[in-house]
C-alpha positions, 0 to 999 in steps of 0.5 A: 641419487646421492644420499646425505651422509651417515653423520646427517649433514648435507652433502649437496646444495639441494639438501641445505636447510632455509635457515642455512641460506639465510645464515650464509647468506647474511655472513656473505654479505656481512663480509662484503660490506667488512670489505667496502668500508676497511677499504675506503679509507686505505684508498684514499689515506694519503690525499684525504689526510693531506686535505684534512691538514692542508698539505701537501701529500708529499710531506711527512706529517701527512704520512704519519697522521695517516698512518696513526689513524689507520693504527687506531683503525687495526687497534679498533678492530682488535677490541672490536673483535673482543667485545663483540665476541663477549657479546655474541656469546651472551647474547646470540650470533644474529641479534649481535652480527646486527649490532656489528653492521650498524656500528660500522656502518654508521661511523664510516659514514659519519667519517664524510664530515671529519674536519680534522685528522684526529676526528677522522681517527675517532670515526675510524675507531668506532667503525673498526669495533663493528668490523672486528666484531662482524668477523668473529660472529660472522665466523661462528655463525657458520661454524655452528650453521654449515656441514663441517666437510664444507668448511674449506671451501665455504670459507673460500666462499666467504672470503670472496666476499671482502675482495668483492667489498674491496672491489667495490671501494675501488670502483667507487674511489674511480668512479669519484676521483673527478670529486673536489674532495676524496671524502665522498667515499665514505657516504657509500660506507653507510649502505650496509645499514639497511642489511640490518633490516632483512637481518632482523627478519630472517636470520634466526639464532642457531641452535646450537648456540641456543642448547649451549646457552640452555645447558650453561646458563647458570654457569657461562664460561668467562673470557679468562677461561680462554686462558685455562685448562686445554684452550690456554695453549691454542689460544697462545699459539693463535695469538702468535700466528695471528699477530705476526701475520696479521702485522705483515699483511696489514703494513703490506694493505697500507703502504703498498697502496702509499707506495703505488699511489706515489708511484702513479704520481710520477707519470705526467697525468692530471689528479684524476687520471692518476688515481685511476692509474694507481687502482689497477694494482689493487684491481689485480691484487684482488682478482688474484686474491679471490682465486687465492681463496680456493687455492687455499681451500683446496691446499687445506682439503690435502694437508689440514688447516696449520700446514696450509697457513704454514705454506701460505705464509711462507708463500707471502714471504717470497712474493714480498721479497720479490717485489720489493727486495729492490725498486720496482716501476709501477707496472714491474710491481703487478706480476708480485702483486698477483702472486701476493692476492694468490697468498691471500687466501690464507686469511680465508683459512682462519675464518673456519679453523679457528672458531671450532678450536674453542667451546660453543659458549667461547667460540666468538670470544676465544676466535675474535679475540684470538684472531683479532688481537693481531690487529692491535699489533698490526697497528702499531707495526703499520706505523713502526714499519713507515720509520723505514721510510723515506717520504714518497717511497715505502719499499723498505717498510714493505720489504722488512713487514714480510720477514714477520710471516717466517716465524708465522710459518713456524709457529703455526706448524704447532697449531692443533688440527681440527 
């Protein structure tokens, strides 16, 4: 019979504690609900916006309110990721994952009874200062929770989780295309609310956070601390890693689902029947996605975590290149779109390095900040990059967004190992 290991973590399933399940279980499904709702408004930006301004969705006024709303989105989950880090630190990892769902919960909901472009921009906002919070509490819930060893492929695991939220929000956008209004998807946002209610009952404070916070508690550690003394350098280089990547993937996420949606609309098909036709990329992207998970687990197990971010980002470079280095028919595009869901297994890989990079007592705030301040600059790239456009076909914006992942790749070759 297999023992634990000398450093006492567990080494099999059988050996996981109650409180273990329970944490992985509630970042899991944190995840997955992350995924259903960042994705409901990507899958119907175009023909949503095109209602709120009653216009075509040709025109170009459609694409840049669109556009705009999905920059406050990004902008949201950067603040929303520092805030709540903050937060978690102060306050704990389950009372605040608690307070993330909610808020994200709510505001995609409320985004059902948007009347104009702007409100639905606010209700994005708001439930993106959730999403970005959920990430770093997320995170480092586990971090502080799971064997170390594991880590790699738990954060595969985890990752598992938004691809199966996006796959949900694809298969509710198919299931409702035959709807007067696209605005209906975003009433399925509000089910992550009553995750909050098992939450609340059965996800204790980790304890590592709790001896932190005993041995501290007269002198907490500031989020200027991020920036002092041995973090200072880590926290440089991750904000650069993770707002260069993070712009490119994030330009890739919006106008790649433009770019096939205005494709489908080519074919001789009714309204319905197009947007079924446009999910089949995004359905290939995210199965292959999943499996780039593992790939990345497995990748970082061989060669530590920087170098796998180096060699996923130059993966993801290639696969952008390839696939709109010159116009592509729709169905042309799905090998590209494979090989770019293989690379994104890169992100799963941020999800376990980063929090141990910091202290106990900043590790949701030097990690959602960190991470999630890429996302700010992922929204206004998200918008710079549609200038490349012309209306009804962004392969350029797409095209010049992968370039970003080359000094990403650089860059994070310098990162620290764990």
């Amino acid at each position: 019979m297999q023992e634990p290991s000398s450093d006492g973590q567990a080494t099999r399933l059988s050996d996981l504690t109650p409180q273990q399940w329970k944490s992985g279980a509630a970042a899991w499904l944190g995840w997955l609900f992350d995924g259903l709702d960042m994705h409901l408004y990507t899958l119907v930006a175009l023909p949503f916006v095109a209602e709120l301004l009653d216009l075509p969705e040709t025109r170009k006024e459609v694409r840049d309110c669109g556009s705009w709303i999905m920059a406050a989105f990004l902008i949201g989950w950067a603040l929303g990721g520092a805030f709540f880090g903050i937060v978690g630190d102060r306050i704990g990892r389950s009372r605040t994952l608690m307070l993330t769902i909610l808020t994200y919960a709510l505001f995609t909901g409320l985004s059902y009874f948007a009347q104009t472009w702007w409100q639905l921009l606010i209700f994005r906002f708001v439930a993106a200062l959730g999403i970005g919070g959920e990430w770093a509490v997320g995170a480092s819930l586990l971090s502080e929770t799971w064997p170390q060893r594991w880590r790699p492929w738990l954060a595969a695991v985890l990752q598992t989780g938004v691809n199966c939220g996006t796959m949900l929000a694809l298969l509710t956008v198919y299931c409702l295309a035959g709807l007067s209004s696209s605005r209906f998807v975003f009433l399925v946002g509000v089910l992550p609310a009553f995750l909050v209610l098992w939450i609340r009952r059965a996800v204790p404070e980790t304890a590592e956070w709790q001896e932190a916070r005993g041995r501290s508690r007269a002198a907490a550690p500031r989020f200027l601390d991020l920036f002092r003394g041995p973090t200072r350098r880590t926290a440089l280089l991750t904000l650069t890693v993770c707002s260069l990547s993070l712009t490119a993937h994030w330009a890739f996420q919006f106008w790649n689902y433009a770019q096939l949606r205005q494709l489908s609309a080519l074919e001789e098909l009714t309204q319905a029947e197009r947007t079924r036709l446009f999910t089949v990329g995004p359905a290939i992207l995210i199965c292959f996605s999943i499996m780039g998970n593992f790939i990345a687990a497995l990748l970082a197990l061989k060669v530590g975590y920087r170098r796998a971010i180096a060699i996923l980002c130059v993966g993801y470079f290639a696969m952008m290149y390839g696939a709109y280095g010159v116009p592509r028919r729709h169905d042309e595009l799905y090998p590209w779109l494979a090989g770019i869901g293989a690379c994104h297994g890169i992100f799963a890989l941020f999800t376990m390095y980063l929090p141990p990079l910091f202290p106990t007592l900043l590790r949701t705030t030097g990690a959602g900040f960190c991470y999630n301040f890429g996302r700010i600059a992922a929204g206004l790239g998200t918008v710079l990059f549609g200038l490349f456009a012309e209306v009804g076909d962004y392969r350029l914006a797409l095209f010049y967004a992968g370039f970003l992942f080359l000094p990403a790749a650089a860059i994070a070759w310098l990162m620290p190992d764990t």
